[in-house]
N, C-alpha and C positions, 0 to 999 in steps of 0.2 A: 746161278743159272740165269739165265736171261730169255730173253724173247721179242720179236718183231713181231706188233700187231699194228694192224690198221682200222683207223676210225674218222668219222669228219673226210674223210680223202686225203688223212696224212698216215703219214708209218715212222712208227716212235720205236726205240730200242729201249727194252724195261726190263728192270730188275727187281725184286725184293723191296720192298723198303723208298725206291726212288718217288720223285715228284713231276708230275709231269702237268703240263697247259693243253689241252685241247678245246674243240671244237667243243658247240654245249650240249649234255647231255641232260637229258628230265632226270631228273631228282632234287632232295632235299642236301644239306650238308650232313652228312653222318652215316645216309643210305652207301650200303656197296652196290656195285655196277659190277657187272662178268661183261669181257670183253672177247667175245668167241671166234674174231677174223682173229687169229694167229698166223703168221705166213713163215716163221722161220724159229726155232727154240733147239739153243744150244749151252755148253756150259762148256767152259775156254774155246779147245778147237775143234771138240766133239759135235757133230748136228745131231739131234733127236727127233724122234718121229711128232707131227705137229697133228697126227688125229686126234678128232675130242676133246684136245688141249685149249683149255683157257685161262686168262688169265682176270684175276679177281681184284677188286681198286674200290677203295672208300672215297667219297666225293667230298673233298675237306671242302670245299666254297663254290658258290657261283659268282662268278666277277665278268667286268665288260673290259675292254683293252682302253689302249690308249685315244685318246680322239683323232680319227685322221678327216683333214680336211680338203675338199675338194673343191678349186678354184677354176671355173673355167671363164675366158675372155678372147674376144675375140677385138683384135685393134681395128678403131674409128669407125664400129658399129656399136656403140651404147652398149655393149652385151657383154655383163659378167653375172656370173650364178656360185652362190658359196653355199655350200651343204659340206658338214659333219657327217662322219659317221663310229659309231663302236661298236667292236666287233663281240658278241657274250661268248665268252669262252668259262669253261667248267675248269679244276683245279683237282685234279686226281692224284692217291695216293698207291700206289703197288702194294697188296699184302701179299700175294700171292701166285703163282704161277704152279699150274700142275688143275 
């Protein structure tokens, strides 16, 4: 079975078992999370009804991304500004849907 839920302002396709990167959510590593925007839950080509339907994810880590760096310049005005940034993202595991 599977399911389209949305969090952060993204929409992930999850299953049982998979691993998924998202936006950060409060918690510890270990705690589960229920994720209750479901927008679509099916199993092959069958749809199923998405009321009440949630789906439930152990928070294996909290992690930060890659560094992205931001270089602005502007030619024969002395003017350049470098800032970093990292984005925290959470590290979820699917146990469950239903």
């Amino acid at each position: 079975m599977f399911a389209i839920v949305r969090t952060g302002g993204k929409q992930y396709r999850v299953a049982a078992g998979d691993k998924i990167v998202v936006e950060k959510i409060a918690g510890d590593a270990g705690s589960t999370v229920s994720l209750s925007d479901v927008l679509l839950a099916g199993e092959g080509s069958d749809l199923k009804d998405v009321s009440g339907l949630t789906v439930s994810a152990e928070i294996i880590a909290q992690a930060k991304a890659d560094k992205v760096i931001v270089f602005k310049k502007r030619r024969r005005h002395n003017y350049r500004r470098r800032n970093g940034h990292r984005q925290q993202h959470t590290i979820l595991k699917i146990t469950a849907i239903g």
